[in-house]
Each structure stands twice: as structure tokens, then as C-alpha cells.
C-alpha positions in Angstrom: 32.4 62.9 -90.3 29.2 65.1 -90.6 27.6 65.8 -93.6 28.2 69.3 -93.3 32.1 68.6 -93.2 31.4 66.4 -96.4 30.1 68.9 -97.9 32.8 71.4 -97.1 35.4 68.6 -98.3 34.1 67.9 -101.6 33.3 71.4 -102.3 37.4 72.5 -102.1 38.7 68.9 -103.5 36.4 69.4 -106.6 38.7 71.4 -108.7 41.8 69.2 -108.7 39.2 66.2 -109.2 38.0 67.3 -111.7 41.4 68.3 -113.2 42.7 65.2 -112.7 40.0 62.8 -113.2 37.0 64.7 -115.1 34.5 65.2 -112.3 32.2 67.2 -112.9 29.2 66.3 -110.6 29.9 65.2 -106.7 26.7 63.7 -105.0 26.6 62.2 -101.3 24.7 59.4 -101.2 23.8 56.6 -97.9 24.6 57.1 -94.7 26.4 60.7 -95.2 23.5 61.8 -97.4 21.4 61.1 -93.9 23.9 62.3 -91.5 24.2 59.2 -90.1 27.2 58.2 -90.6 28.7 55.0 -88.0 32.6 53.9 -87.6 31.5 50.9 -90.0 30.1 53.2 -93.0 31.8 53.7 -96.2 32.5 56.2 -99.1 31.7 55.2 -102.3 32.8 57.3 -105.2 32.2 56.3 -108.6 33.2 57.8 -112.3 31.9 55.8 -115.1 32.1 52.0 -114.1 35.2 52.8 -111.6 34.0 51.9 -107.9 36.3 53.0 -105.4 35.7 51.7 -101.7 37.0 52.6 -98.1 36.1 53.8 -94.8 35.3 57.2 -92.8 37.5 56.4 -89.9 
């Protein structure tokens, strides 16, 4: 995934996340934050001291 597309993903799933979950601030960060993204990168996403973990394949 491109950063771009990132972008474009956050930008439309922020409502219902922060709905459901009180986001209020989504920030790339890493490899997506570079554009560089490889098949072995992750996403991190964090809220408070919650650390969620996975892959961009």
C-alpha cells in the first residue's frame, strides 16, 4: 500500500474510529510515513497504552 492510499484509508475510516474508539488524531508513522513500504512491514496503531500489531499484505 502507498502512502497516498493510507492516507485516503484513514481519512474515510476516521469517523467510525473515532465513534467507536475516541480517535481523534491519525498519524502514519515508519515505513508508510516514507513510502516505503515492503511485504514484511507493519501497521502499528496505538490509543493510549493499547498497541495493536499486523501486517500490510
Amino acid at each position: 500500500m502507498k502512502r497516498s492510499d493510507a492516507l485516503r484509508v484513514l481519512a474515510r475510516a476516521k469517523p467510525e474510529l473515532a465513534k467507536r474508539f475516541g480517535v481523534v488524531r491519525l498519524v502514519l508513522f515508519g515505513s508508510m510515513a516514507r513510502d516505503e513500504v515492503r511485504p514484511d512491514s507493519d501497521v502499528r496503531a496505538t490509543k493510549g497504552s493499547i498497541f495493536i500489531l499486523g501486517t500490510c499484505h
